[in-house]
C-alpha positions, 0 to 999 in steps of 0.5 A: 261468762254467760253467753248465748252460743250455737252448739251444733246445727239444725237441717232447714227443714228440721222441726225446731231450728233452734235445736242448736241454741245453747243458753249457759256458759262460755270461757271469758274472751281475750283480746289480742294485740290491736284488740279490745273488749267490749262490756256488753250492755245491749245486743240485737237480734238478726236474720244473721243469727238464725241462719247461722243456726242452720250452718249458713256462713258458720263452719262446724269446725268453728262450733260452739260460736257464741252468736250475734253481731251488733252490740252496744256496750262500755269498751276498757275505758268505760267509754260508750260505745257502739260495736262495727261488726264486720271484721276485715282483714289488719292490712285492708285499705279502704271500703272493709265491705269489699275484702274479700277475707272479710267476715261478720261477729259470729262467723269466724270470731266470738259474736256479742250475745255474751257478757263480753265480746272482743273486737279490732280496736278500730271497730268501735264507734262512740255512742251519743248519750242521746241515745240508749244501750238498746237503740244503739245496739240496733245500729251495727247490721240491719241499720246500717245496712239501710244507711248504705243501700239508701245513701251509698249505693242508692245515691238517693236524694232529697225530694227522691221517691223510694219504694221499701218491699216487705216492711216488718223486718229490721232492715226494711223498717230501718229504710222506712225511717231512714228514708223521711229523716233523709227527705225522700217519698216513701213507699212500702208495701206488705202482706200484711195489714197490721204491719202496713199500718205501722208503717205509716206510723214510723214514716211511709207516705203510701203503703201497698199491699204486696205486687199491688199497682203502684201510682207512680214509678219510682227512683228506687226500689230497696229490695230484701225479699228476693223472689217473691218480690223481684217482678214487682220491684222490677215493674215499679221503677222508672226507667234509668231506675235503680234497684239495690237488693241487700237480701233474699228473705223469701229465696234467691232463685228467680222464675223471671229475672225480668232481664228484658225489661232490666236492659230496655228501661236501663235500669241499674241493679246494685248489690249492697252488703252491710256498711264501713266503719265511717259509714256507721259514724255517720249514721249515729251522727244522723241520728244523733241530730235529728232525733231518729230512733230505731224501733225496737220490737221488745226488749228481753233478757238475755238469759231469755234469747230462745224467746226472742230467736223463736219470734224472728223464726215465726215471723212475728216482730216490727223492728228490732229485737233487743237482748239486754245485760 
């Protein structure tokens, strides 16, 4: 079957950090027992798949893996449905985020850039007919992703005032969005002008540049740049305010981790890594009623995934790139 795989890995600092990438054939899957397979009609690109590019959470050993997470596709019943990417262990009880053996498509199982991708049975999630192959496709990682941080872990309310660092990225655009269908105040900030922009086009009340002076201390900081923005995120929330990093785009060590102001003020910082299977139901059934879409950035061929991977590694995308069959 067609597939779009890592080969080998390239070093961080390498000069083309797709050398890996490999567009051709892979072997068809096969399910086993408690297993489905999934046609793929349309799968989305993430930061995921780049750093696995680089080794990050992929063992050589496990090469050539076909990359990407999130899919959206027909399961053997021709059925519409929408692919959980985070595969737990067959005994696991409760919250899949929190297994410790716990992996993602791509890492330890064959990922959904391919023809077919196979997945547990229980992973599966139906796709309202209100929504396309290439919206729900985005759904898996970086939307869900948003879903948790914003209503799990952020616990955030109606009338709540929430500042989302760094729009551009799937996940960031993803909390933006999420955030005025969820009836919070919306705050973003970013670099760059453009991108501030669109922000306010899908839903951010107020935009800042990046570590500008906000005119209001906020509930809630969703943070997923890491050190370049960690201070100001920290300095922006009110006190008792909570933080909820799920990424660390821009590096994970800090010159100041702001621990003074973290006790003094009370504030809560909360990690948050992806989302359960009910919680991505619950997500395409928000979606489903209220009309919000994911953004999607462009859609390309999968036969021409090198396009899409080189446009993430440069940055240049708002929202979601979509691959599709």
């Amino acid at each position: 079957m067609f597939a779009v795989y890592a080969s080998s890995f390239a070093p961080r600092d390498a000069a083309d950090p797709l050398a890996g990438l490999v567009v051709g054939e892979r072997p068809d899957p096969v399910a086993p027992e408690g297993w489905t397979t999934v046609t793929v009609k349309a799968a989305s690109l993430n930061h995921h798949d780049l750093w696995s590019l680089q080794g990050v959470g992929l063992r050589e050993e496990a090469l050539p893996m076909i990359l990407g997470c999130d899919a959206a596709g027909l399961d053997e019943e021709g059925n519409e449905v929408v692919v959980h990417a985070v595969v737990s262990s067959p005994d696991w009880t409760g919250d899949e985020t929190l297994d410790p053996r716990r992996s993602l498509l791509s890492e330890r199982h064959q990922g959904t850039f391919a023809d077919k991708v196979v997945v547990p049975t229980r992973n599966v999630v139906a796709k309202p007919a209100s929504m396309s192959f290439a919206e729900a496709a985005c759904l898996p990682t970086a939307w869900l992703t948003a879903y948790r941080m914003l209503f799990t872990q952020g616990n955030l309310k109606p009338g709540d005032t929430v500042l989302v660092q760094g729009a551009g990225g799937g996940v960031a655009t993803a909390l933006i969005t999420l955030a005025r269908a969820g009836g919070l105040t919306v705050l973003a900030t970013s670099r760059d002008e453009a991108k501030r922009a669109r922000a306010l086009e899908i839903g951010a009340h107020e935009v800042f540049e990046s570590g500008a002076r906000l005119p209001v201390k906020v509930d809630a900081v969703m943070e997923t740049v890491g050190r370049a923005t960690w201070s100001h995120s920290i300095r922006s929330l009110r006190p008792g305010g909570k933080i909820v990093i799920s990424g660390t785009t821009s590096g994970p060590q800090l010159d100041d981790a702001e621990l003074t102001r973290i006790f003094f003020l009370q504030l809560q910082v909360i990690g948050s890594t992806m989302g359960t299977r009910d919680e991505l139901a619950s997500l395409v059934r928000l979606l489903d009623a209220t009309g919000t879409r994911p953004l999607v950035d462009r859609t390309i061929a999968m036969e021409d995934a090198r396009e899409g991977f080189k446009a993430m590694a440069e940055g240049d995308l708002f929202g979601k790139i979509v691959f599709t069959r």
